[in-house]
C-alpha positions in Angstrom: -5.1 2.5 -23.3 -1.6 3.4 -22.4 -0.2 2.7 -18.9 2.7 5.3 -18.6 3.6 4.3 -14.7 2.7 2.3 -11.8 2.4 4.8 -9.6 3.3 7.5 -7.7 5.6 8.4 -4.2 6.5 11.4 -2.8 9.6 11.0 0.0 10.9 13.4 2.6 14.4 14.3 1.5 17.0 13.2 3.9 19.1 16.1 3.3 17.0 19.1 2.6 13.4 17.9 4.1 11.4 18.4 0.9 9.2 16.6 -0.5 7.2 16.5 -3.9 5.5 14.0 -6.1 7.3 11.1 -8.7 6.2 8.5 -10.8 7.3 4.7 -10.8 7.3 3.5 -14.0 5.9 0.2 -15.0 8.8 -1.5 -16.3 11.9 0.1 -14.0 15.2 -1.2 -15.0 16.2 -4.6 -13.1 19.8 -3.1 -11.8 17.9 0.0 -10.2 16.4 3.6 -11.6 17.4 6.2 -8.3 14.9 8.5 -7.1 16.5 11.9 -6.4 15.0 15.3 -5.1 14.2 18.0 -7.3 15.6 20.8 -5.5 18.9 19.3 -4.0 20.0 16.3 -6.0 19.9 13.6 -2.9 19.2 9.8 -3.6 16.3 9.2 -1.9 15.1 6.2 -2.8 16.2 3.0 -5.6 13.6 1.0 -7.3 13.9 -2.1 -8.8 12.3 -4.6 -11.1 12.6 -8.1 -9.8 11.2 -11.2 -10.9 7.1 -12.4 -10.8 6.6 -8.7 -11.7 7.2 -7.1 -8.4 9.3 -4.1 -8.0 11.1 -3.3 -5.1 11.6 0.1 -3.1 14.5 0.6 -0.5 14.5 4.1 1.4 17.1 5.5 3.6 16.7 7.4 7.0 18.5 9.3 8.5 16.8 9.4 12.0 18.0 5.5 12.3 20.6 5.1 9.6 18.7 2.2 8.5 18.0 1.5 5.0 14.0 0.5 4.7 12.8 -2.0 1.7 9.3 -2.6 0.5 7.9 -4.9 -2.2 5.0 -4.8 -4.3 3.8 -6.9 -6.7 2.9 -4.4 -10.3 -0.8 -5.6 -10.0 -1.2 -4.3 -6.2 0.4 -1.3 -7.2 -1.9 -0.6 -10.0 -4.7 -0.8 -7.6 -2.8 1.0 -4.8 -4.9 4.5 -3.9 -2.7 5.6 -0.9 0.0 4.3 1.8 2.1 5.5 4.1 6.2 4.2 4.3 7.4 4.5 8.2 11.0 3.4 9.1 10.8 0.1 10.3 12.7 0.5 13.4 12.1 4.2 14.2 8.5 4.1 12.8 9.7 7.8 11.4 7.4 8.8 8.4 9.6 8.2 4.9 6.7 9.3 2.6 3.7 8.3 0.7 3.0 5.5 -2.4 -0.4 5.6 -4.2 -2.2 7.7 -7.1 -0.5 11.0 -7.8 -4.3 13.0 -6.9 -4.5 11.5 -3.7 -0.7 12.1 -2.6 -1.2 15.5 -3.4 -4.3 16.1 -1.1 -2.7 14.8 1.7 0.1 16.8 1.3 -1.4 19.5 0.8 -3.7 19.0 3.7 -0.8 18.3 5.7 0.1 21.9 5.2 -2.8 23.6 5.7 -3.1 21.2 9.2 0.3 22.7 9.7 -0.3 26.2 9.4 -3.8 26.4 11.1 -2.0 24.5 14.5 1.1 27.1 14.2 -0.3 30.3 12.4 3.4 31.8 12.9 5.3 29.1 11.6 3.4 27.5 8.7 5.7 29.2 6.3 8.5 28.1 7.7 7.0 24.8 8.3 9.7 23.2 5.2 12.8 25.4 6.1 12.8 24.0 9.9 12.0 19.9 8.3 15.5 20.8 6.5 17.3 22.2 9.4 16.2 18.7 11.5 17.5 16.5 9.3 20.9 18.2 8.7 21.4 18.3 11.9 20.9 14.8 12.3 23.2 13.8 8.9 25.8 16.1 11.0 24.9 14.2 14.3 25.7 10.6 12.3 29.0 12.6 11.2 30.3 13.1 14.4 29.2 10.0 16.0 30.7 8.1 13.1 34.5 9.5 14.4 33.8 9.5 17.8 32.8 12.8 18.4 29.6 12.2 20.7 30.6 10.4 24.3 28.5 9.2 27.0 30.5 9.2 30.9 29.9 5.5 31.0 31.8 4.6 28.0 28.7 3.2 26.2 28.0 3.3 22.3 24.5 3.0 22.2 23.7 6.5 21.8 20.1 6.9 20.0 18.9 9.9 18.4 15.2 11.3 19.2 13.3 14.0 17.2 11.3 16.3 19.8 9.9 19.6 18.7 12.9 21.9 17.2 15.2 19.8 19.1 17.0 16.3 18.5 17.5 14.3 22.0 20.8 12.2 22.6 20.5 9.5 24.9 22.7 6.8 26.4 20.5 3.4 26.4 22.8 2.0 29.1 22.9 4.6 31.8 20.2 7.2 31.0 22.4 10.1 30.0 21.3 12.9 27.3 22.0 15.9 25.7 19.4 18.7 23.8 20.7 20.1 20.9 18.0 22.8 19.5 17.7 22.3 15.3 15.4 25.5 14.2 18.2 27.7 12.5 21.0 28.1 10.3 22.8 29.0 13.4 22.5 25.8 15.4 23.9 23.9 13.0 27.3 26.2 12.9 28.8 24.2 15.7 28.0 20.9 14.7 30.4 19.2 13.3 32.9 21.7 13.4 35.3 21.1 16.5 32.3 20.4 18.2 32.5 17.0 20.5 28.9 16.0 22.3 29.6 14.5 26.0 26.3 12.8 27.5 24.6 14.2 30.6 23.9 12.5 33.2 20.5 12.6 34.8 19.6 15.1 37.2 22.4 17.8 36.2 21.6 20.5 33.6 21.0 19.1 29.6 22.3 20.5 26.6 22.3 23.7 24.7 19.1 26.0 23.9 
């Protein structure tokens, strides 16, 4: 009997919000084999083979900018039938490790959950995942040179996923801003000229 991978993982693209199924191979190499999405290109995740046979996974996300790392050993993951990854901070879902058949069913179970909740939408249900997260990869952009203020002079701005909208909110003083994320169109603005100033509670939030 041949053992031609590990297992397998499917990952939310941090760039274009897709997601489809890949194999870990049994033996990665020890500097690191990158994970990259099929339909843009985007690192999504670097495995590696470290000593005692366990291999190592370490997932960006962008709701956090946090890079997540999990460890199995090879014989867990041979017997490994389905998991979830969340961002350890965030507890934002990465993606899924386990057999390739059961991955699969969830996702596509996902998607017909999806679609029976928002009968309108469900096609759409991938394109508006895609628009969230480039807006928030444009959101780290602008708060990386300086672009996003807060009235009380605070830099502990966090970034909150709610519906079609990201939520900006001072962790000192309370202030936010509501930037919608469904279209094309509200991402035009971001990160082009486009500086973010906190509002403070009680006054009127953001842009629909």
């Amino acid at each position: 009997m041949v053992i031609r991978e590990a297992c397998s993982v499917a990952f939310y693209c941090q760039r274009c919000g897709r997601i489809h199924v890949q194999d870990i191979p049994c033996f990665p190499a020890w500097s690191g084999n990158v994970l990259r999405c099929d339909s843009c290109g985007h690192a999504q995740a670097v495995l590696e083979r470290q000593p005692g046979g366990v291999i190592a996974i370490t997932i960006g996300c962008v709701g956090c900018g946090t890079e997540n790392r999990v460890a199995y050993p090879m014989k867990a993951l041979l017997r490994l039938q389905l998991e979830k990854i969340y961002c350890r901070r965030e507890h934002f879902e990465l993606g899924y490790l386990g057999r390739r058949r059961r991955i699969e069913e969830l996702l596509a179970f996902n998607q017909a959950e999806f679609e029976a909740l928002h009968p309108n939408d469900g096609i759409n249900f991938i394109e508006k995942q895609r628009v969230l997260l480039e807006a928030l990869n444009r959101i780290h952009e602008m708060a990386s040179r300086g672009a996003i203020a807060c009235p009380c002079g605070s830099e502990e701005i966090s970034a909150d996923i709610r519906g079609n909208s990201i939520v900006l909110e001072c962790g000192r003083c309370g202030s936010s801003y509501v930037l919608r994320a469904e279209k094309d169109g509200d991402l035009a603005r971001l990160g082009r000229g486009f500086d973010i100033g906190l509002i403070a509670p009680g006054r009127a939030r953001g842009r629909t």
